[in-house]
Each structure stands twice: as C-alpha cells, then as structure tokens.
C-alpha positions as a Python dict, from the first residue, in 0.01 Angstrom:
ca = {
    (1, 'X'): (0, 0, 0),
    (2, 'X'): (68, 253, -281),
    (3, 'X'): (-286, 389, -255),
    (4, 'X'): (-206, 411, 120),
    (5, 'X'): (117, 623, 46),
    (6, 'X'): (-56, 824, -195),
    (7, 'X'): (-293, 925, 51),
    (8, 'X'): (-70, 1030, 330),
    (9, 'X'): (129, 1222, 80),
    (10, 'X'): (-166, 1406, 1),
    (11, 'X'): (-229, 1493, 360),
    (12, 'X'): (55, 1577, 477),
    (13, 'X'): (259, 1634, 181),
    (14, 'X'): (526, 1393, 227),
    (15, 'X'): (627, 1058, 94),
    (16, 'X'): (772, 917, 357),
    (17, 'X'): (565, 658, 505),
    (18, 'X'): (531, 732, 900),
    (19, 'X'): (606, 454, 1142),
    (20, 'X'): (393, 551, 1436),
    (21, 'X'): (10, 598, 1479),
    (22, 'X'): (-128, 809, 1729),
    (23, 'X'): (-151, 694, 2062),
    (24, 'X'): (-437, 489, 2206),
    (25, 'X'): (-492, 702, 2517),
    (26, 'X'): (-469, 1040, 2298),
    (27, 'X'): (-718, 910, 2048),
    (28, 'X'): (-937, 825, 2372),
    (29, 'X'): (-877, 1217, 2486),
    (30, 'X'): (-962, 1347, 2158),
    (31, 'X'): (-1294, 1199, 2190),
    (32, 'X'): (-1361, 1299, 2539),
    (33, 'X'): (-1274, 1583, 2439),
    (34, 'X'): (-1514, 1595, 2136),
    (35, 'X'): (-1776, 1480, 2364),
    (36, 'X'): (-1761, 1723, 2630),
    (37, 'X'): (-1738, 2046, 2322),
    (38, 'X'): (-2018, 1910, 2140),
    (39, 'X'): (-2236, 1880, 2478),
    (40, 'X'): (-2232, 2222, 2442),
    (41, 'X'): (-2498, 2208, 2192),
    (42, 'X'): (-2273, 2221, 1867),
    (43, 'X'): (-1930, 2198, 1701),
    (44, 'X'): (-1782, 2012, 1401),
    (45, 'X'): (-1582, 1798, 1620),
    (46, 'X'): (-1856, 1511, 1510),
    (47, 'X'): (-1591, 1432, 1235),
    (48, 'X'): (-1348, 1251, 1517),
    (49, 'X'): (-1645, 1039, 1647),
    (50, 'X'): (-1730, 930, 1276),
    (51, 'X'): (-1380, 878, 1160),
    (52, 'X'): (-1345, 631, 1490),
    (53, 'X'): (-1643, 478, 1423),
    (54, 'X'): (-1536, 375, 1058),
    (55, 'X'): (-1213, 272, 1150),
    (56, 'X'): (-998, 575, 1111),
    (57, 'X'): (-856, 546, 1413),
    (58, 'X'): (-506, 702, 1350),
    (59, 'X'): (-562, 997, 1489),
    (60, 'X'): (-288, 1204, 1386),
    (61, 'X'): (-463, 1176, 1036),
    (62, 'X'): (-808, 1371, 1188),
    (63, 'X'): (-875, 1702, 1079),
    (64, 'X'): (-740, 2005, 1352),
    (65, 'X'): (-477, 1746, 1456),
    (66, 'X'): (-85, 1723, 1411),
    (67, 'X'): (156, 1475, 1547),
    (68, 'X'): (508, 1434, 1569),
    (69, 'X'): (620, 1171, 1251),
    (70, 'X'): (842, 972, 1468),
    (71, 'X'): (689, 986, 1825),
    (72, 'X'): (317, 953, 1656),
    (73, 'X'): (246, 1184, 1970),
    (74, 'X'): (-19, 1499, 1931),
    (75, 'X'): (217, 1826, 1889),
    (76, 'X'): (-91, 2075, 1841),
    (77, 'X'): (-472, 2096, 1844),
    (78, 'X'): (-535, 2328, 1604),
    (79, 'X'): (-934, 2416, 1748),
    (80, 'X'): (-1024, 2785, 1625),
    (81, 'X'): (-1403, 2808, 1550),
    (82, 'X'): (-1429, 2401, 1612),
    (83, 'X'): (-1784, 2526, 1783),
    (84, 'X'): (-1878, 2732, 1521),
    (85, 'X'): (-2251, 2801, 1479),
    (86, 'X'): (-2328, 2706, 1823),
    (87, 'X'): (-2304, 3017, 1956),
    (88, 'X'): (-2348, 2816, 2324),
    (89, 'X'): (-2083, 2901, 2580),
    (90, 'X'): (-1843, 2672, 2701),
    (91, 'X'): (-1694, 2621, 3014),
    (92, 'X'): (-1294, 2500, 2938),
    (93, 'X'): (-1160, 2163, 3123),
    (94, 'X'): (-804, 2196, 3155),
    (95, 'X'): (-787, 1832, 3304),
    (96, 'X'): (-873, 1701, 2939),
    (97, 'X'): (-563, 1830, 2789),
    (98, 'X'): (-348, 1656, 3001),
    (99, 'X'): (-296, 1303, 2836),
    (100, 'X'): (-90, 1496, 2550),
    (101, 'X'): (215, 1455, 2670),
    (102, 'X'): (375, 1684, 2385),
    (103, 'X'): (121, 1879, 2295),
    (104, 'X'): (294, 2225, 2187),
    (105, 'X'): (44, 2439, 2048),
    (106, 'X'): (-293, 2462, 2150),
    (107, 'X'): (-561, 2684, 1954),
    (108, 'X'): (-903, 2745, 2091),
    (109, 'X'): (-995, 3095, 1956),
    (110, 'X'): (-1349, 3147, 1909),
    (111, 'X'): (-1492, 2854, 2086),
    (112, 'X'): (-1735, 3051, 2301),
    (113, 'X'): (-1540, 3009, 2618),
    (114, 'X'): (-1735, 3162, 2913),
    (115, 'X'): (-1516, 3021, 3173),
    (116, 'X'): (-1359, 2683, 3291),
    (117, 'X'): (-1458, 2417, 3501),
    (118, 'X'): (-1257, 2292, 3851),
    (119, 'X'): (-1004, 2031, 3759),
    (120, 'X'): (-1158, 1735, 3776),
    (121, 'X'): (-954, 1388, 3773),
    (122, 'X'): (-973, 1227, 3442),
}
C-alpha cells in the first residue's frame, strides 16, 4: 500500500490517497477513442490500449488524462500532437466525446483534423 501511495504521489503530486477510479464506461470511451485516432494510421494513443491490457485500468492514471479526485470522472483530455508523426488526416467524431459527463477541457491541437464525421450513435 505504501508503494501504491508513493506512486500516486509521484503522479499527481499529492498524498492523499483518491477514493474513486475512473469510470468503467469512460475507460471504454477512451479506448474507442484510441481506436478510431490510431485507425488513422498513427498516434501514441497505443499507451491506453497497453496500460488496459496489463491491468492499468484506472484510467484517470493514463497519460493526457485528468479526473476529478472525488468524482473519479474525466475533467480534461489533454490530446495536442497525440497523432504526431502520422501526418494522416483525421476526420473528428464528436459522438465519442459524449460519455464524459464532466469533461471540461478538451485539447486536440495538432491532430491533423481535416474535418468531422456525421454523428453517429455510440
């Protein structure tokens, strides 16, 4: 537990243990969302499906990712350059934002966006 608490004060530079994780539906939208960026043909977004994989699966731990320390909801999606290298437009889904109930700030700068795509139901 102590190595635990050392850890999350090293990411997010407090000691106070957090009581929430993220949720399970936002953990399922950041991969979706992962999915349809990297289909792209590129991104470093790879790093979400890897730390699910190995049973990282708070979330609000991931890299580019911030949540609120008592609702454990995403607060902001920090994405600038999350593409980089891939230098493949991509066409922006709105409809894959929308299971963040409290999302606040949303970054996407230099992501190659050429456009978006109709809403389509998630």
């Amino acid at each position: 537990m102590v190595v635990m608490a050392n850890q999350w004060q090293r990411i997010t530079g407090s000691a106070t243990a957090r009581p929430n994780w993220c949720w399970d539906e936002e953990r399922s939208a950041l991969l979706e969302l992962q999915a349809n960026m990297m289909s792209s043909d590129g991104g470093q977004l790879g790093l979400w499906a890897t730390y699910n994989e190995i049973g990282y699966s708070d979330c609000c731990s991931w890299r580019w990712v911030k949540c609120n320390l008592t609702t454990g909801r995403v607060i902001e999606l920090n994405l600038r350059a999350a593409r980089q290298g891939s230098g493949v437009a991509w066409s922006f889904n709105a409809t894959l934002f929308l299971p963040f109930k409290s999302l606040q700030l949303l970054v996407l700068s230099e992501n190659f966006i050429a456009g978006w795509n109709k809403n389509e139901v998630i």
